[in-house]
C-alpha positions as CSV (number, residue, x, y, z in Angstrom):
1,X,0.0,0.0,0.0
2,X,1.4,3.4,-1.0
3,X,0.3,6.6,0.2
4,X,-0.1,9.7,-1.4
5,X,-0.8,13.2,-0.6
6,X,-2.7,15.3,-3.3
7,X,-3.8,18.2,-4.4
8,X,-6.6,20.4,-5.7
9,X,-6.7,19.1,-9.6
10,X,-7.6,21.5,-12.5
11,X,-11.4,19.3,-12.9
12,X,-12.5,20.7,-9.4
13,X,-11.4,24.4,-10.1
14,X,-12.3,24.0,-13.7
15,X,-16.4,23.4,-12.8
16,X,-16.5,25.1,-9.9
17,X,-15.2,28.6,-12.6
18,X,-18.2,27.3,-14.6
19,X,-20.5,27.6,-11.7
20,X,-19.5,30.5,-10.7
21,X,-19.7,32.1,-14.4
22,X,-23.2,30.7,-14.9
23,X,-24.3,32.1,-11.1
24,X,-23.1,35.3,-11.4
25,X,-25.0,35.0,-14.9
26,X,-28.2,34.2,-13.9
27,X,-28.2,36.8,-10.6
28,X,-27.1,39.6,-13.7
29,X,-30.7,38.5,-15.2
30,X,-32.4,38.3,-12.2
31,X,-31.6,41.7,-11.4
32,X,-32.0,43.3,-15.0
33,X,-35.8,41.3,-15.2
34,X,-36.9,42.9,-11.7
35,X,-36.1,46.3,-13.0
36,X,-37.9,45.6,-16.3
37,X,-40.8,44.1,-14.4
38,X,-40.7,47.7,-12.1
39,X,-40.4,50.0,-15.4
40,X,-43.7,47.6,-17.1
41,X,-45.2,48.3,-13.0
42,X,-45.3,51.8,-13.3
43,X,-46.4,52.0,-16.9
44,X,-48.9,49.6,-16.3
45,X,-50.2,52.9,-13.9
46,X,-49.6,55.7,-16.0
47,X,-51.5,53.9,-19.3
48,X,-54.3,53.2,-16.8
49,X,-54.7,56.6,-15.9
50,X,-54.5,58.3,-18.9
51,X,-57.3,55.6,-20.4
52,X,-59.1,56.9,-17.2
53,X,-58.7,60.2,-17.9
54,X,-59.5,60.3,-21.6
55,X,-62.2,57.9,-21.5
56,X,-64.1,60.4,-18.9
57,X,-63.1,63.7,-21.0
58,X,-64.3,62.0,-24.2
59,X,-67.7,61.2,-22.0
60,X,-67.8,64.4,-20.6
61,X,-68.1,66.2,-23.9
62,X,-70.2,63.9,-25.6
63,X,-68.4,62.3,-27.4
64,X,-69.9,58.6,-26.7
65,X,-68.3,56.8,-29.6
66,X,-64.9,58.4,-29.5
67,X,-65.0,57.8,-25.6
68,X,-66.7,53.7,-26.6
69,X,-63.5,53.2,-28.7
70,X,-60.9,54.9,-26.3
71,X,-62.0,52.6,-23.5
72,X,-61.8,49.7,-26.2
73,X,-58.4,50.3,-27.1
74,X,-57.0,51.5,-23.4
75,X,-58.8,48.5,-22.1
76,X,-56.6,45.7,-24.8
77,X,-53.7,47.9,-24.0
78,X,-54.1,47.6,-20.4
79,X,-54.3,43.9,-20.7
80,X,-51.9,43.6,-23.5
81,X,-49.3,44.8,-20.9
82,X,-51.0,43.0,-18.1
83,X,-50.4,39.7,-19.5
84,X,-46.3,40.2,-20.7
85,X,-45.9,41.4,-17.1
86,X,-47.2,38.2,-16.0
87,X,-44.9,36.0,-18.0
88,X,-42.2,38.4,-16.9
89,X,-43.1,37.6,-13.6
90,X,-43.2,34.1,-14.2
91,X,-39.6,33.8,-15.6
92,X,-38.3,35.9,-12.8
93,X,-39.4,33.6,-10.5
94,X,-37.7,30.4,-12.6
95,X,-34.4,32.0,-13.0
96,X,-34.6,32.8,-9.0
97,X,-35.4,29.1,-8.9
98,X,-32.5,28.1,-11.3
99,X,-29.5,30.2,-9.8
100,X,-30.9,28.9,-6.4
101,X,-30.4,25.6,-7.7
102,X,-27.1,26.6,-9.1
103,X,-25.7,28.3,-5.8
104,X,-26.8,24.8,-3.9
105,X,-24.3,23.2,-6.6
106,X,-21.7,25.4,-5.7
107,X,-22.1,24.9,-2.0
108,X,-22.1,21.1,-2.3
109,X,-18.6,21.3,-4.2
110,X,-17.2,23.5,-1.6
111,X,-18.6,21.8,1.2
112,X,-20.2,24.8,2.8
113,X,-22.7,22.4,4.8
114,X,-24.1,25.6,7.0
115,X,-24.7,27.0,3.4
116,X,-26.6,23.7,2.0
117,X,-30.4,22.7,2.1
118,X,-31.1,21.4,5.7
119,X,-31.0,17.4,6.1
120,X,-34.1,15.9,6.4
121,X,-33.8,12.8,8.5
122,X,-33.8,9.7,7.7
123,X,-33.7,6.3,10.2
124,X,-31.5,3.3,10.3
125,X,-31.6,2.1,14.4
126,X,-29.3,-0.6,14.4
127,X,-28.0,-0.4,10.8
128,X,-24.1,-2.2,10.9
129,X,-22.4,0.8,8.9
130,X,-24.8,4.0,8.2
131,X,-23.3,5.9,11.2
132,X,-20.1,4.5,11.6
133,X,-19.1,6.3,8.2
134,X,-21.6,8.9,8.1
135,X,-23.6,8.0,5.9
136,X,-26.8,9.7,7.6
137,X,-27.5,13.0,9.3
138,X,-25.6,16.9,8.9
139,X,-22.7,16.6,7.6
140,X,-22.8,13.5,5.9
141,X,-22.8,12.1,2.8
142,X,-26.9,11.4,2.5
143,X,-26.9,15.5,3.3
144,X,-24.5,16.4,0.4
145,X,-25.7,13.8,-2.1
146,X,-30.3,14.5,-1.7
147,X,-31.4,16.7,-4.0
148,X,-34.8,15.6,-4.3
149,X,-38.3,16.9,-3.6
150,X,-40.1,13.9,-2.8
151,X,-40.4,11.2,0.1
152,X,-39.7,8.7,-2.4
153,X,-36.4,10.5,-3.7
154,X,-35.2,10.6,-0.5
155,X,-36.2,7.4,0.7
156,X,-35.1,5.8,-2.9
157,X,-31.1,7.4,-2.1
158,X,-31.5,6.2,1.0
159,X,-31.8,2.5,0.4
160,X,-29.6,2.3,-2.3
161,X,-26.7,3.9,0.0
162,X,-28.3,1.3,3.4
163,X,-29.1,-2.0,1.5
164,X,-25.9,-3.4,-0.2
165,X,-25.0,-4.9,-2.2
166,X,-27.4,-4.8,-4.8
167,X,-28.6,-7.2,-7.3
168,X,-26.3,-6.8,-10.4
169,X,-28.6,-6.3,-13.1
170,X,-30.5,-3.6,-11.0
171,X,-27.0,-2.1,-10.4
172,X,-26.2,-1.7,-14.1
173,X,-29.5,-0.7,-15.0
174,X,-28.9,2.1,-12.2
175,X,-25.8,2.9,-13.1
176,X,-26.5,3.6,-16.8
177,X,-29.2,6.0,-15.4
178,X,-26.7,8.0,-13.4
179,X,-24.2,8.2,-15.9
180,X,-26.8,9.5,-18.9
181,X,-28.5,11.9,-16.4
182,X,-24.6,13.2,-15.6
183,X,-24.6,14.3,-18.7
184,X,-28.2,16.2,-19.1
185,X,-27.5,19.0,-16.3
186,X,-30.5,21.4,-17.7
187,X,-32.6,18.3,-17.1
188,X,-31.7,18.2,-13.6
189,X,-31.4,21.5,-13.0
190,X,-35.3,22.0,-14.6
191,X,-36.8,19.2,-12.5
192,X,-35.9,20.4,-9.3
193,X,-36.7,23.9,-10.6
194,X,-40.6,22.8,-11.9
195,X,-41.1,20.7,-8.3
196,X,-39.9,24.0,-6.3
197,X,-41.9,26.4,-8.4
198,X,-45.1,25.1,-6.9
199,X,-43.7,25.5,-3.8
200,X,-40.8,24.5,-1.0
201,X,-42.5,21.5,0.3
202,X,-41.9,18.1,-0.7
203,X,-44.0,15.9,-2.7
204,X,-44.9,13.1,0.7
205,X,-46.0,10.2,-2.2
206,X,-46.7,8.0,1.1
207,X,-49.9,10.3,2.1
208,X,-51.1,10.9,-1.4
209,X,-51.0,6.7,-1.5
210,X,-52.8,6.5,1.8
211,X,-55.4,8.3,0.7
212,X,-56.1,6.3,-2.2
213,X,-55.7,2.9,-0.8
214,X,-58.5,4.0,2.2
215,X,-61.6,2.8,1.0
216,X,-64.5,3.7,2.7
217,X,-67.8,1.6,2.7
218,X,-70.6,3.8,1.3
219,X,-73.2,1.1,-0.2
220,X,-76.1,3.7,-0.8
221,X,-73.6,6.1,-2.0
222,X,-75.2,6.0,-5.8
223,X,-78.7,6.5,-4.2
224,X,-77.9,9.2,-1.7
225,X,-76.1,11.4,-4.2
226,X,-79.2,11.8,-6.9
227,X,-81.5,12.0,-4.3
228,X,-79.8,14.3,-2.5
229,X,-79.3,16.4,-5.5
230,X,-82.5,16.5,-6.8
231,X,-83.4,18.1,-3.4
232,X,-81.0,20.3,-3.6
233,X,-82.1,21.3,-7.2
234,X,-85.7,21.2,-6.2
235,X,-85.1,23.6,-2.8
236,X,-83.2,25.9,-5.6
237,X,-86.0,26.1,-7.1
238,X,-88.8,26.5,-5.0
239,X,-87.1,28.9,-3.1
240,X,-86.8,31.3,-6.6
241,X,-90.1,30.7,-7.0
242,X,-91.2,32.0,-3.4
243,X,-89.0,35.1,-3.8
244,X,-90.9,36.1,-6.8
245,X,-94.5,34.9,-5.1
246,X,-95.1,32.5,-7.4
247,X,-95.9,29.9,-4.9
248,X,-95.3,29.3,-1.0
249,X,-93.2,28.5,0.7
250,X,-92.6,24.7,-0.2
251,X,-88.9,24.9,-0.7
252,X,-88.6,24.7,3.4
253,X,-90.4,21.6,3.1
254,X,-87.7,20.0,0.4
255,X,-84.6,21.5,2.4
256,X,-86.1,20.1,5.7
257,X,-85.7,16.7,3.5
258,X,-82.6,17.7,2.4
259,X,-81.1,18.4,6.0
260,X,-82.6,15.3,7.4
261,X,-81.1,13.3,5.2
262,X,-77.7,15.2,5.4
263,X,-78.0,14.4,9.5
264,X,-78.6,11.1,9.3
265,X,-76.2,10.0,6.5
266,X,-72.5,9.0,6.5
267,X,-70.8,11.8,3.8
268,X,-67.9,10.3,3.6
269,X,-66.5,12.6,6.5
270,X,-63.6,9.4,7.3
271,X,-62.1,9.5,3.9
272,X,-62.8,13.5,3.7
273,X,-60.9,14.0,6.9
274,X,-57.6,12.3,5.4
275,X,-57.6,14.3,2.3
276,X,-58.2,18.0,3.4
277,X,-54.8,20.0,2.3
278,X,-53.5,17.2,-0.1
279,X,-54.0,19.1,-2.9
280,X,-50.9,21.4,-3.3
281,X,-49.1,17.9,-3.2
282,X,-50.8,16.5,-5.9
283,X,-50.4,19.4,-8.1
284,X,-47.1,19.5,-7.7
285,X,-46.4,15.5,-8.2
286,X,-49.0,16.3,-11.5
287,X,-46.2,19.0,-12.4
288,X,-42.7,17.0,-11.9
289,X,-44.6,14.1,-14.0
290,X,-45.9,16.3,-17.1
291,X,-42.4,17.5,-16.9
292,X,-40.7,13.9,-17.3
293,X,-43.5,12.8,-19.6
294,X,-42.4,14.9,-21.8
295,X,-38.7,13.2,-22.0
296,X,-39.9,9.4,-21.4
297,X,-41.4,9.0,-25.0
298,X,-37.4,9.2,-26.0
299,X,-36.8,5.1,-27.1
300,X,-33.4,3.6,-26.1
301,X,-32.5,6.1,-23.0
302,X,-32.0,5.0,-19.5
303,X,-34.5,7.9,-19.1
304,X,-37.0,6.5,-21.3
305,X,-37.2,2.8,-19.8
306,X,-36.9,4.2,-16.5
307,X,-40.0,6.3,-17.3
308,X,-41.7,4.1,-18.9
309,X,-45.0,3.2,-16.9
310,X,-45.9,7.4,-17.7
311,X,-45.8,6.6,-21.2
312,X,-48.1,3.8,-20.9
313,X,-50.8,3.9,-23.6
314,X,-54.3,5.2,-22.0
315,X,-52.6,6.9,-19.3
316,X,-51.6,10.3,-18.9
317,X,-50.6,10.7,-15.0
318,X,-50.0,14.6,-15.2
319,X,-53.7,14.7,-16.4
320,X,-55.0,12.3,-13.9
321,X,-53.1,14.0,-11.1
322,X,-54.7,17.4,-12.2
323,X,-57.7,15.9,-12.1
324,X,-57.3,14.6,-8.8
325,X,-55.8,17.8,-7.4
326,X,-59.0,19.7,-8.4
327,X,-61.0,17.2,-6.4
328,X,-58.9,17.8,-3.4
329,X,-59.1,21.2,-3.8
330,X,-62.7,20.8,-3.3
331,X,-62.6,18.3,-0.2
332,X,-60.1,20.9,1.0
333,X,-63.3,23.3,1.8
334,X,-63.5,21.6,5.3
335,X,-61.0,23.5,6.3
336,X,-63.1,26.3,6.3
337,X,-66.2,25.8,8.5
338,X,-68.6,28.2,7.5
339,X,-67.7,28.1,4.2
340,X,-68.2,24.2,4.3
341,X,-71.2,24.3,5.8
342,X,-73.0,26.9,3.3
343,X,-71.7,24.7,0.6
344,X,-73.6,21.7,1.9
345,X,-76.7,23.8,2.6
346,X,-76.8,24.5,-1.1
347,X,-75.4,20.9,-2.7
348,X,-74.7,17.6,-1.7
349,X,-70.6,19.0,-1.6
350,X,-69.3,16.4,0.3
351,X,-71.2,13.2,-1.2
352,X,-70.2,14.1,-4.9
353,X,-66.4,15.0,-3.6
354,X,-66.6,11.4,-2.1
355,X,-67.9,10.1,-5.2
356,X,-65.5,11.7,-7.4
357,X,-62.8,10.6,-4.8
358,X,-63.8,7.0,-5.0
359,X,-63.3,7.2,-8.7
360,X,-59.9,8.0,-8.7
361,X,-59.6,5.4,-6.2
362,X,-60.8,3.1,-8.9
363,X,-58.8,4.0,-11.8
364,X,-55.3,5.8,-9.9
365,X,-54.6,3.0,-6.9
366,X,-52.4,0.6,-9.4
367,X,-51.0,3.2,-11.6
368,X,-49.7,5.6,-8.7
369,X,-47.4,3.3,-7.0
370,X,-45.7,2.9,-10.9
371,X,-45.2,6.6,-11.1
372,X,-44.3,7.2,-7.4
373,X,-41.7,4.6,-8.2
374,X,-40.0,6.2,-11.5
375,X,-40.3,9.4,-9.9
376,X,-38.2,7.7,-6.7
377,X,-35.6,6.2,-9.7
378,X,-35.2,9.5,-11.4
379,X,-34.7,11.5,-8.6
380,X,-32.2,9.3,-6.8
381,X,-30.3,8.6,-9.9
382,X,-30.2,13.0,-10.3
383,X,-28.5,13.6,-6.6
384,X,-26.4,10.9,-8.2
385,X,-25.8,12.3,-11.2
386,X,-25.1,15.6,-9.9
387,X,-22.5,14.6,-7.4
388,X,-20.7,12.9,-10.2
389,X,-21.1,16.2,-12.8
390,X,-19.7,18.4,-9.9
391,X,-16.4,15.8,-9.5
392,X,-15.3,15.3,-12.9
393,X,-12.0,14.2,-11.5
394,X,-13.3,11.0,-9.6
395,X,-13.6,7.6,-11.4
396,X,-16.5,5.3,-12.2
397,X,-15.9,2.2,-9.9
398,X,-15.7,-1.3,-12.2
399,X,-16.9,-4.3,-10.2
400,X,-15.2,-7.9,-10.5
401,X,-15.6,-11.4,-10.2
402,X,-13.0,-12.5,-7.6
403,X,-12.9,-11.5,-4.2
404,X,-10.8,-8.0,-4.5
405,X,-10.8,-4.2,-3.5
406,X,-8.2,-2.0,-4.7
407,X,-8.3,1.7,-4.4
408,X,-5.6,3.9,-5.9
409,X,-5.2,7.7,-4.5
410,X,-8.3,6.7,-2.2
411,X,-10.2,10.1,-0.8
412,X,-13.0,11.0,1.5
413,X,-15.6,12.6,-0.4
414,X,-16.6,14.6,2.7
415,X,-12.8,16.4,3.4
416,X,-12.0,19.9,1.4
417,X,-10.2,19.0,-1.2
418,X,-7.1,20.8,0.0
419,X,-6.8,19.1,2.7
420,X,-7.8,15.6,1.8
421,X,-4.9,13.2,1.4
422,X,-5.5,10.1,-0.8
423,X,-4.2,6.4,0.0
424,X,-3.9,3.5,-2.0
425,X,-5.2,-0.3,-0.8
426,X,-5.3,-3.5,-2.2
427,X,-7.2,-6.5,-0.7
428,X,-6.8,-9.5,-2.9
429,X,-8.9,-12.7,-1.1
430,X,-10.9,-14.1,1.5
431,X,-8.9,-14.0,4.5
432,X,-7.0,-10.6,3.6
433,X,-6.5,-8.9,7.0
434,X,-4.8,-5.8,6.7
435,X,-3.9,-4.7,10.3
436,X,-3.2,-0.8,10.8
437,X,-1.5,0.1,13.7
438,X,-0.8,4.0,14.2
439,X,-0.1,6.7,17.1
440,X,-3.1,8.7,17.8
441,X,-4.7,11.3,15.7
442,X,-2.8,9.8,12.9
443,X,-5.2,9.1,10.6
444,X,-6.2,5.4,11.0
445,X,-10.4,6.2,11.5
446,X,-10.5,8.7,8.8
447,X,-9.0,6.2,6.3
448,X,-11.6,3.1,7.9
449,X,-14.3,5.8,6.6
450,X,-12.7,6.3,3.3
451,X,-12.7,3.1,2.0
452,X,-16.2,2.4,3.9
453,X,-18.2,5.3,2.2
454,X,-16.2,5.2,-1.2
455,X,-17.8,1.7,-1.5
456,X,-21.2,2.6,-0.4
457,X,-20.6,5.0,-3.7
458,X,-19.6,2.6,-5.7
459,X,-22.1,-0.4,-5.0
460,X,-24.6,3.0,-5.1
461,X,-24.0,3.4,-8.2
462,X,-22.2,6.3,-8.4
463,X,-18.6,7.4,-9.0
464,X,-15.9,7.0,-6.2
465,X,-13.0,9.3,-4.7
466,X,-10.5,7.9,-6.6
467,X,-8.0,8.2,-9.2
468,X,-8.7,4.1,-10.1
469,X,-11.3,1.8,-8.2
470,X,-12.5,-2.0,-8.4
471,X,-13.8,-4.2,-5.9
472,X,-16.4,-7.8,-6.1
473,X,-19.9,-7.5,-4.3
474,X,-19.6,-7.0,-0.4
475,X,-21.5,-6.6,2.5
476,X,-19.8,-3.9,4.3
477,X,-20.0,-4.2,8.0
478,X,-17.8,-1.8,10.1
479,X,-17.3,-1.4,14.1
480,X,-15.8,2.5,14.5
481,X,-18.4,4.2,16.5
482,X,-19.7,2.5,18.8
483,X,-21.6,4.1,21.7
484,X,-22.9,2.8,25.3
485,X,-27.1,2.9,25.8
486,X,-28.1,4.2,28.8
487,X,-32.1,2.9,27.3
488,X,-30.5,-0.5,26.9
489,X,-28.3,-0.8,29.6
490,X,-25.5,-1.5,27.8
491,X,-21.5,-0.4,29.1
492,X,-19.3,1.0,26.2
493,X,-17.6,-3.0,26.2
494,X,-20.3,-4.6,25.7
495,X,-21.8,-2.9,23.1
496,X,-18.7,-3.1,21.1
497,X,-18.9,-7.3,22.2
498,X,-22.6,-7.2,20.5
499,X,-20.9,-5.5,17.2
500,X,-18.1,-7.5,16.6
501,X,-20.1,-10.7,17.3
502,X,-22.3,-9.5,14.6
503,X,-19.6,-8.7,12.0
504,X,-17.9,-12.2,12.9
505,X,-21.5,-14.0,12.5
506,X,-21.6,-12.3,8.7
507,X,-18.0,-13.6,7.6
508,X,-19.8,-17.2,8.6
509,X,-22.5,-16.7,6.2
510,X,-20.9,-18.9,3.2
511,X,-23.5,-18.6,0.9
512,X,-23.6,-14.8,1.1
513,X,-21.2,-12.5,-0.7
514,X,-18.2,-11.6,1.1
515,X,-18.0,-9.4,4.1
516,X,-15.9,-6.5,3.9
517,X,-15.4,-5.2,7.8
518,X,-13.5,-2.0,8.8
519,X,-12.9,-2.7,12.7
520,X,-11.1,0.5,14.6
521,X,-9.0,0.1,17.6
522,X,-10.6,-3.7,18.4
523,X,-11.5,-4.3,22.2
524,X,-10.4,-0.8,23.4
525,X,-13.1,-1.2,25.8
526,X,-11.2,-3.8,28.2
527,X,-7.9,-3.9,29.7
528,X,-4.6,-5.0,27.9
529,X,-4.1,-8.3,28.9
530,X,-7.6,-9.3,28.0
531,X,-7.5,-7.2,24.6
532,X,-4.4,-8.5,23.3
533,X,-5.9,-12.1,23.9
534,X,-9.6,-11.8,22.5
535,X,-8.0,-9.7,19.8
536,X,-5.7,-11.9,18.8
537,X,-8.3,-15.3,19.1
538,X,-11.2,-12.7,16.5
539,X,-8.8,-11.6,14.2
540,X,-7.7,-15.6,13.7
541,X,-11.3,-16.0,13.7
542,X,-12.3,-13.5,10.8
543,X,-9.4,-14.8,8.4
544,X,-11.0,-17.9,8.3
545,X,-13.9,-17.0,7.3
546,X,-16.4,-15.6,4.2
547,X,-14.9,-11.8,4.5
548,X,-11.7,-9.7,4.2
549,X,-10.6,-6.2,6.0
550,X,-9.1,-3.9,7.9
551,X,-8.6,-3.8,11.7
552,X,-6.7,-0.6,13.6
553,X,-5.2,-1.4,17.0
554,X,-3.0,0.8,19.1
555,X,-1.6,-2.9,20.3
556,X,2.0,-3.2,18.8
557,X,1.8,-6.9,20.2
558,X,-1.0,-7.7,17.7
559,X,2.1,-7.4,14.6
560,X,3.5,-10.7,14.9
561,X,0.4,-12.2,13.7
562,X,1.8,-11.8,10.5
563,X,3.5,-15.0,11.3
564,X,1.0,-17.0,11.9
565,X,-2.1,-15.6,9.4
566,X,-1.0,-16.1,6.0
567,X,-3.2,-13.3,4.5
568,X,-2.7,-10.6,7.4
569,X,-0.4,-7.5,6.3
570,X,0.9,-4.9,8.1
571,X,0.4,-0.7,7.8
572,X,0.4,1.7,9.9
573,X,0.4,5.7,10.2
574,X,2.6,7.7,12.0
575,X,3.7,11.3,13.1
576,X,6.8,13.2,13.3
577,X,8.1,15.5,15.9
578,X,9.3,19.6,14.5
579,X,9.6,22.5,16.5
580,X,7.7,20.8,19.6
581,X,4.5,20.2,17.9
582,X,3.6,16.8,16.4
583,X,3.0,16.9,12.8
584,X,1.0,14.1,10.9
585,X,1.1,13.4,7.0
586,X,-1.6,11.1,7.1
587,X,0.1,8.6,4.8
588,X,0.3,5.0,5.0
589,X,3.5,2.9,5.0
590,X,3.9,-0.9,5.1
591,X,5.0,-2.6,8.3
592,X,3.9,-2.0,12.0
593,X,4.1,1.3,13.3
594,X,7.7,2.6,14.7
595,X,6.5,5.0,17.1
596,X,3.5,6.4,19.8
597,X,2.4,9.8,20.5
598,X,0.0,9.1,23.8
599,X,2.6,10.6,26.2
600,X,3.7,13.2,24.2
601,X,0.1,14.7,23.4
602,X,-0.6,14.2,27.4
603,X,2.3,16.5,27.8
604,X,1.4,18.8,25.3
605,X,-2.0,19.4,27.0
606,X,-0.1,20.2,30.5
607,X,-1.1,16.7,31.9
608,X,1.1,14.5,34.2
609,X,3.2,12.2,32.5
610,X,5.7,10.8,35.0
611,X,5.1,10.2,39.1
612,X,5.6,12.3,41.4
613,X,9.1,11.8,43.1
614,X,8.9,10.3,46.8
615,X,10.0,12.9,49.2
């Protein structure tokens, strides 16, 4: 293993002078379109009231025809200008969208995380790597990667980062998507743009589903509905007729009816009650899908097969969805009381919304899950894609049929990029043990995490910190932080027990793919006699088993195992010693480690090193 230490390439600089270029841009317009749209404002005024007052002069004197046509022609004029003002308006508000979108790409190459979108959470209790390599929460990879708008998107990143390895076909498939949507960054850049231009919240695909999978039983429904609206028409009616004398008052006879019946009758209020304030959700899932069924009619693109349930013959889901939206719109009423209950008074409101509810019930419950899904695919595949357009320097990962990772110039994603130093590893067989000893602060962790995340990336789908990358199928199960549970009762040791009991029972699942495990400083929970000799029984224990690795120990003992385990190697990290201060080049060398740093770092903070003298 070599180790390198590099430095900021041209690629990096190169887009992030691009992004800059096209931000500075797009602000340039921004700000030229809001004066525009302030000159049209003010002569929007003055051609108003000069109509105003010619139209009344021209009245004034007479003139009837003259002042007909003025208002005519001040009136088109008015609306003329109206209606450019409006598109104005409208593209304003895109290109705020757009350089938005744009200054989010610059923050995610820069790694300005207080700058970025916040991170909308995501669980994994229990999961054997997600935290150990930050994977989830701020400042993590999930937060830099999610550009999405929908529950889906998210959750669709998510589980292709969380549930690994995947199958290989679907990996292909997925990584053909990523690499063609890489390429189409005003396709990106417009779908976040169209989901955000009807507003900041996400599309929550779970709750539109709900909604349509909760059937309510209404048996009479297609008798209550007529009825109830020929009463309505009837009370209409009678009621006109009483205004103008014509006849008594009967209609309090048909609304008495109407009411009774209203009382007495189920309107659907369950299924009502789960819909009210869906509809800005639905318009805006009917607005990302117009906008991809416009691109998935395109025949051999990943895009296109992706998309392709929205191109299905006899569907058109942004129609459906805009049908639905209007119906929500209406069951949305109940949110307003009085106005609710007026609406009732005059119409059966609620039992038509029902019935027009129940329809799309009917004809949307097995199409939506297909759209929700390629919307999911798209998106995910996007954060993907952008990640990999904003780091044109880092390589697409090739997998391979023997039991292998090697990783030249190896980086973490998440370090600046001036200050990120790259690594190179090679782990060639079941059994491979590379054992990593190190003085503190050195480095060890940090490089754990680089190869842990770099292959969440690559079995992700996506490309990799790394000047060259390969590795087979693995299940990547780690052991770096590990945390006591004051909930669980369970001491700092023992949880650490209960994880590495865990990795060892996957590299004894033969039938499984390979376990890749990233162990850091093993058994530091216990005491050194009792470390040295459970470390030394596991790691004998995981070379003979279905996995390969790394383990970190600050245990110099542990080196001669080299001996005795034909496929254990030994690497370590170290510092060096200049005017003081310990310096660390984060660079890892073959062999055990030649030196510590525990003492010295004690003595650097002011703590005791040596005992006090006896007087």
């Amino acid at each position: 293993m070599v180790g390198l230490i590099v430095k900021t390439g041209h690629a990096p600089l190169q887009r992030e002078r691009t992004l800059t270029g096209l931000l500075r841009r797009g602000e340039r317009l921004h700000q030229q379109g809001t004066q525009a749209s302030a000159r049209l404002s003010r002569w929007r005024g003055v051609l108003f009231l000069i109509g105003l007052l010619v139209t009344v002069s021209l009245y004034r004197l007479g003139e009837y025809a003259a002042g007909n046509w003025s208002l005519v022609l001040f009136l088109i004029g008015f609306l003329t200008i109206a209606a450019y003002h409006n598109r104005l308006e409208q593209r304003i508000h895109r290109l705020g969208l757009w350089t938005g979108v744009k200054r989010a790409h610059l923050t995610r190459l820069r790694l300005e995380w207080q700058a970025l979108p916040p991170c909308r959470p995501v669980s994994a209790e229990g999961h054997l790597y997600a935290r150990d390599i930050d994977l989830l929460g701020p400042h993590s990879l999930m937060h830099l990667l999610d550009t999405s708008t929908s529950t889906q998107g998210r959750e669709r990143l998510a589980s292709w980062l969380l549930e690994q390895p995947p199958a290989e076909q679907a990996w292909n498939n997925r990584q053909r998507l990523v690499r063609e949507l890489a390429r189409l960054a005003i396709f990106r850049d417009r779908l976040t743009v169209e989901a955000l231009r009807m507003g900041e919240a996400e599309i929550n695909g779970q709750r539109i589903a709900a909604v349509l999978q909760h059937h309510v039983h209404l048996p009479y429904l297609h008798i209550l509905l007529p009825v109830q609206a020929l009463l309505a028409v009837t009370t209409l009616g009678l009621g006109f007729a009483a205004l103008l004398n014509l006849l008594p008052a009967y209609w309090m006879l048909s609304f008495g009816l109407y009411a009774l019946i209203f009382l007495q009758t189920d309107q659907g209020e369950e299924l009502l009650e789960h819909a009210v304030g869906l509809h800005h959700e639905v318009e805006k899932l009917g607005t990302v899908l117009l906008f991809l069924e416009q691109r998935a009619r395109k025949p051999g693109s990943a895009l296109g097969e992706t998309c392709r349930a929205l191109a299905a013959p006899g569907t058109a889901p942004s129609a459906l969805t805009r049908h639905l939206a209007q119906v929500l719109h209406g069951v949305s009423v109940k949110a307003h009381p009085l106005v609710h209950l007026a609406l009732n008074a005059l119409c059966p409101w609620d039992l038509f919304f029902t019935f027009r509810l129940q329809q799309f019930q009917h004809r949307l419950q097995a199409l939506l899950p297909l759209w929700l899904d390629g919307l999911a695919e798209v998106e995910a595949a996007s954060a993907l894609a952008t990640f990999a357009y904003l780091h044109p320097s880092y390589t697409w990962p090739t997998p391979v049929k023997t039991v292998r990772l090697s990783g030249t110039e190896l980086g973490h994603p998440l370090i600046q990029p001036g200050h990120r130093v790259t690594n190179s590893v090679t782990l060639t067989g079941l059994g491979t043990i590379h054992l990593v000893t190190g003085s503190n602060m050195s480095g060890k962790s940090t490089f754990l995490r680089t190869i842990g995340i770099n292959l969440c990336l690559a079995q992700a789908g996506a490309p990799v910190c790394a000047a060259h990358f390969e590795w087979t199928w693995s299940r990547l199960v780690c052991c770096i932080r590990v945390d006591d549970s004051l909930d669980a009762g369970l001491s700092f040791f023992y949880a650490e027990v209960k994880r590495l009991k865990t990795i060892l029972t996957a590299t004894e699942e033969k039938a499984a793919p390979p376990a890749l495990f990233l162990i850091d400083e093993i058994f530091k929970g216990t005491n050194n006699r009792e470390r040295l000799i459970g470390s030394r029984a596991y790691i004998e224990g995981l070379a003979r088993g279905n996995g390969y690795g790394l383990v970190t120990t600050h245990d110099l003992e542990l080196t001669d195992l080299e001996q005795s385990i034909p496929g254990l190697t030994n690497s370590h990290f170290q510092e060096t010693v200049s005017a003081g201060t310990l310096e660390f080049d984060y660079t890892l060398r073959p062999g055990p480690c030649p030196t510590t740093n525990a003492l010295r770092i004690m003595e650097l903070e002011g703590l005791p090193t040596r005992p006090p003298l006896n007087p």
